[in-house]
C-alpha positions in Angstrom: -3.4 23.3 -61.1 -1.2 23.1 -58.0 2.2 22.1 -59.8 0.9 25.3 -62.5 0.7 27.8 -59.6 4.2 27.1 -58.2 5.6 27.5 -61.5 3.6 30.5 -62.2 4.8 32.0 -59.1 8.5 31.2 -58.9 9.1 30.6 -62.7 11.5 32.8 -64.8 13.8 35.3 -63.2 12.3 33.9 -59.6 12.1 36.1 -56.6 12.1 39.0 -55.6 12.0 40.5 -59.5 9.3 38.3 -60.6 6.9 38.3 -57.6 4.7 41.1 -58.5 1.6 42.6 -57.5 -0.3 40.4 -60.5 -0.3 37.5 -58.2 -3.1 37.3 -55.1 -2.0 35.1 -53.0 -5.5 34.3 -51.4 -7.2 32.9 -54.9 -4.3 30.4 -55.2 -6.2 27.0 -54.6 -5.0 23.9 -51.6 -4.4 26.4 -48.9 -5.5 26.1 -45.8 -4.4 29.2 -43.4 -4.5 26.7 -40.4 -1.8 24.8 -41.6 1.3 26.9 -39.8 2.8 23.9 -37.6 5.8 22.0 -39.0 4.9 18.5 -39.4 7.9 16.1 -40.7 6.7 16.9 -44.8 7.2 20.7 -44.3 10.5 20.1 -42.9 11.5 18.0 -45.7 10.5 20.9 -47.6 12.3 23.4 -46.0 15.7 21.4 -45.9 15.4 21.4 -49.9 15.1 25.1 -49.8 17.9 26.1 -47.4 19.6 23.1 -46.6 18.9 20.3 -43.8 18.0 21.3 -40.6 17.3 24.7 -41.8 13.9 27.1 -41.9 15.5 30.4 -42.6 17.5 31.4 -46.0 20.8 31.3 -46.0 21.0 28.3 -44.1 24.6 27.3 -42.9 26.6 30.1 -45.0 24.4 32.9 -43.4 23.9 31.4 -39.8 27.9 31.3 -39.4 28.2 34.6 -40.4 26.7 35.6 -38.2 27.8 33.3 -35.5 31.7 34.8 -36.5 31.0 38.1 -35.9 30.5 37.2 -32.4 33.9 35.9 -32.2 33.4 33.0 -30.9 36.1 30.0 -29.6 36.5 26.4 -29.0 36.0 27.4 -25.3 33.0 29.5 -26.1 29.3 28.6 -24.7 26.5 29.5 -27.3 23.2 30.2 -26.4 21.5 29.8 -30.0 17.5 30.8 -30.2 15.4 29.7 -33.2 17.8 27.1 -34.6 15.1 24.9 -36.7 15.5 21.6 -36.7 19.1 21.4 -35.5 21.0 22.5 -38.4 21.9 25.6 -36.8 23.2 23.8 -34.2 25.2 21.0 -35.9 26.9 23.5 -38.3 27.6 26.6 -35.8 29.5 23.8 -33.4 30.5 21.1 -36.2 32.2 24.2 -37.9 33.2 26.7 -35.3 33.8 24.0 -32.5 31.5 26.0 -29.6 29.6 24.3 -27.3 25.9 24.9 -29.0 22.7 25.3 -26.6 20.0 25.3 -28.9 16.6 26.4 -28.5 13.5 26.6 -30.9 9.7 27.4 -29.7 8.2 25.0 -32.0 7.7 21.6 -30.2 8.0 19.8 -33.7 11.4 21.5 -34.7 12.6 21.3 -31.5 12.6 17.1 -31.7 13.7 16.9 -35.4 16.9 19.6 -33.9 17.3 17.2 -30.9 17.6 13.7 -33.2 19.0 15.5 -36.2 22.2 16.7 -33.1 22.0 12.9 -32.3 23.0 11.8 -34.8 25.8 14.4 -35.9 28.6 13.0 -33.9 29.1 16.1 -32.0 27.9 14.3 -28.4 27.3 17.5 -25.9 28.8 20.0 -28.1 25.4 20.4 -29.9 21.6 20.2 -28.9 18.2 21.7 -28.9 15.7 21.7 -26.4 11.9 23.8 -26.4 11.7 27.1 -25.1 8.4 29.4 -24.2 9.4 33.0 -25.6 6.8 34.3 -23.3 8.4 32.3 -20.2 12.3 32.0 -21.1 14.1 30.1 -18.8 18.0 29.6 -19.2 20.8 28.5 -17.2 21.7 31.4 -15.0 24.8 33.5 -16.5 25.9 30.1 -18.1 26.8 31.4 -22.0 29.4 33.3 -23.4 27.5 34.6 -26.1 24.1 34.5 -27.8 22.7 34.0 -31.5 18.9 34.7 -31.8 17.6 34.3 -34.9 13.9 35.9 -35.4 13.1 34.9 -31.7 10.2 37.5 -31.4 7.2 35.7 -33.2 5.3 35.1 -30.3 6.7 37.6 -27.7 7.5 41.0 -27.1 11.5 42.5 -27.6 11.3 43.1 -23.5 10.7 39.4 -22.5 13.1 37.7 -25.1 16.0 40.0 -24.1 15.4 40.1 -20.5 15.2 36.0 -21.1 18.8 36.4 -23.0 20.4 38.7 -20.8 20.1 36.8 -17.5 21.5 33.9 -19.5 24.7 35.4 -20.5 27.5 36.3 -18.5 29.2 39.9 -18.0 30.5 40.9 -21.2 28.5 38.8 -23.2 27.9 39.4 -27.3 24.8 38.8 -28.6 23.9 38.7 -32.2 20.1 39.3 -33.1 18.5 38.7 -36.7 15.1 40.4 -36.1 12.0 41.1 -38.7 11.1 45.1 -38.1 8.1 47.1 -39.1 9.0 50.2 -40.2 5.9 51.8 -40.1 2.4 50.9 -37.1 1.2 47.7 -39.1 -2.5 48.0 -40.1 -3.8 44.5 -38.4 -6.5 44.8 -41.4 -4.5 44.9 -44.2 -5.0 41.5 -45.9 -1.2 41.4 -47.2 -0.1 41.8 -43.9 -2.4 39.7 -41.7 -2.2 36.6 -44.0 1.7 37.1 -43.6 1.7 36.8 -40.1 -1.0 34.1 -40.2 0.9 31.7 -42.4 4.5 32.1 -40.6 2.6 31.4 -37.2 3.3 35.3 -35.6 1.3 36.3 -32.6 3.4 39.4 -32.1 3.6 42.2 -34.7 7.2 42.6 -35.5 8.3 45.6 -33.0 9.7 48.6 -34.8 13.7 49.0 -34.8 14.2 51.4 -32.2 11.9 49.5 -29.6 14.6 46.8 -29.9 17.6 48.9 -29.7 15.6 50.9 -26.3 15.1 47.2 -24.8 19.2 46.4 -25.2 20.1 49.7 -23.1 17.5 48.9 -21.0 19.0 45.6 -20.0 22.6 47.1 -19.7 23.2 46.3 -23.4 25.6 48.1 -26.1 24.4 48.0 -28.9 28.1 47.9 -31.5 26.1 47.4 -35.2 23.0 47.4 -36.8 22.7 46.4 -40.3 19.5 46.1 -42.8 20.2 42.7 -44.6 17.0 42.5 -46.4 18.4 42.5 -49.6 20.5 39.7 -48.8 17.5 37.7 -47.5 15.6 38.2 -50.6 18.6 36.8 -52.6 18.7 34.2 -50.7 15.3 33.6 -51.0 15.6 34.0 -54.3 18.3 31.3 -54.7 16.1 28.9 -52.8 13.4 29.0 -55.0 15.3 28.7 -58.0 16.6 25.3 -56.9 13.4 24.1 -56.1 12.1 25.3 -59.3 14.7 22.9 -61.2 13.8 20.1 -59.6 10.2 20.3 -60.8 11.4 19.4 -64.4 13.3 16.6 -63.2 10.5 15.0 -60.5 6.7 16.2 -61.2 5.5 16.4 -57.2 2.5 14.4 -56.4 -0.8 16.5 -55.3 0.2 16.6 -51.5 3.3 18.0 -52.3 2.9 20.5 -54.9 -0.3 21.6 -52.1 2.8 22.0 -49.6 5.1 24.2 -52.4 2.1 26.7 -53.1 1.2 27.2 -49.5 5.0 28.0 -48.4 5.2 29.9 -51.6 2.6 32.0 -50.4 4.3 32.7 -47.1 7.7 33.6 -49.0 6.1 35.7 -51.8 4.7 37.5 -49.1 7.7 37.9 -47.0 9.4 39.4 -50.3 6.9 41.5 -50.9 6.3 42.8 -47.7 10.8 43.5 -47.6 10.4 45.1 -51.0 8.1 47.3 -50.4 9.6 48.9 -47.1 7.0 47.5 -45.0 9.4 45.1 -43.1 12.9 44.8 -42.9 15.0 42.7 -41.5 17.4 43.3 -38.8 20.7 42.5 -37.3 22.1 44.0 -34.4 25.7 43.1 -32.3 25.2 44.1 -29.3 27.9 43.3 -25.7 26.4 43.3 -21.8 28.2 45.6 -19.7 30.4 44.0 -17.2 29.0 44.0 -14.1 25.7 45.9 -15.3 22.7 44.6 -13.4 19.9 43.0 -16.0 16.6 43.4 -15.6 
């Protein structure tokens, strides 16, 4: 039944044209809404989605993309927030050659980013350490520059940037990929709720301009914004698809498929909260004034 749901779900033309409204994701059966944490199985899983060391689609093609765009060198110190289990990391200095501080709020990610570093062969160049979103604490105008990636699932837009900007030195770019609400979320809407319950959100997603306040706020100017939902739900998409294939090739034990349908859930939901203009997804380029005081 478990192996028939995933197919059922993510069969045919896949995401985002296939997940409809025909499919409640609260009568699929093996889910248990508790399970949110990221034990060493659903990392596997996630790595076979968007590459190793990756929780977020896209994996290395979209995380340096966005890492260019900050223009980033050799001699460049990266502050990276929400890198996963160290792919991030690995790819944005193995690729780019920056010196890669990485930092993920999960404890579990956070030690698979730390060994997965270890053993990259990139020595100091690259690691990951735990952060508290709600208590950030970062070497004192030490970085360059900054790469967030969804940092604001526990904490509010005002304590993650204040956290960031007394981080980075005068002058400093920061890149943020941030999930947005475009309208007041209704915390009783089932959709919604179950959403943030199974990506393991605290915070409602803030809306857009309650970011873009908070960067001029902390002496930030904000260069670009740009909606890459669409992107994400290709990417999503793309994921999917692979894992799909591979389910004609190796049938998945009962443990496993229960581990496909339950992050299936969360990503059907993702999709359909994106294409339905509920959420969208975010990135902003913004620079610290020189000299500007942060708060």
């Amino acid at each position: 039944m478990l192996l028939a749901g995933v197919k059922n779900w993510l069969a045919r033309p896949l995401l985002p044209e296939d997940m409809t409204e025909e499919t409640d994701p609260g009568e699929v059966p093996g889910i248990d809404p508790r399970d949110i944490a990221w034990p060493a199985e659903r990392i596997e899983l996630a790595g076979q989605l968007w590459g190793e060391g990756y929780i977020l689609p896209g994996g290395e093609e979209e995380t340096l993309r966005l890492a260019r765009s900050l223009g980033l060198s050799a001699d460049s110190t990266l502050l990276l927030l929400g890198c996963g289990p160290g792919g991030a990391s690995r790819s944005v200095a193995g690729r780019l050659g920056v010196w890669v501080s990485g930092f993920e709020a999960d404890p579990d990610l956070a030690s698979a980013g730390a060994s997965l570093c270890a053993l990259s062969g990139l020595g100091h160049r690259a690691d990951v350490c735990f952060w508290n979103p709600n208590r950030p604490d970062f070497q004192h105008r030490h970085y360059h520059h900054a790469l967030a990636l969804e940092p604001m699932r526990i904490a509010s837009p005002e304590t993650v940037l204040a956290g960031i900007s007394l981080a980075l030195r005068p002058g400093g770019q920061l890149g943020l990929l941030e999930m947005v609400a475009t309208q007041k979320p209704d915390p009783a809407a089932p959709e919604f709720t179950r959403w943030m319950e199974l990506e393991g959100r605290t915070a409602m997603p803030p809306p857009e301009t309650a970011i873009t306040r908070a960067f001029g706020r902390l002496g930030f100017e904000t260069r670009a914004t740009e909606d890459v939902s669409q992107r994400h739900l290709r990417e999503i998409a793309r994921g999917w698809r692979e894992i799909v294939r591979t389910l004609n090739i190796c049938r998945p034990g009962p443990a496993a498929a229960a581990r496909l349908v339950r992050e299936g859930e969360l990503w059907l939901l993702r999709a359909r909260l994106l294409r339905s203009g509920r959420l969208r997804l975010i990135r902003w380029h913004a620079v610290g004034r020189r000299g500007a005081a942060a708060a």
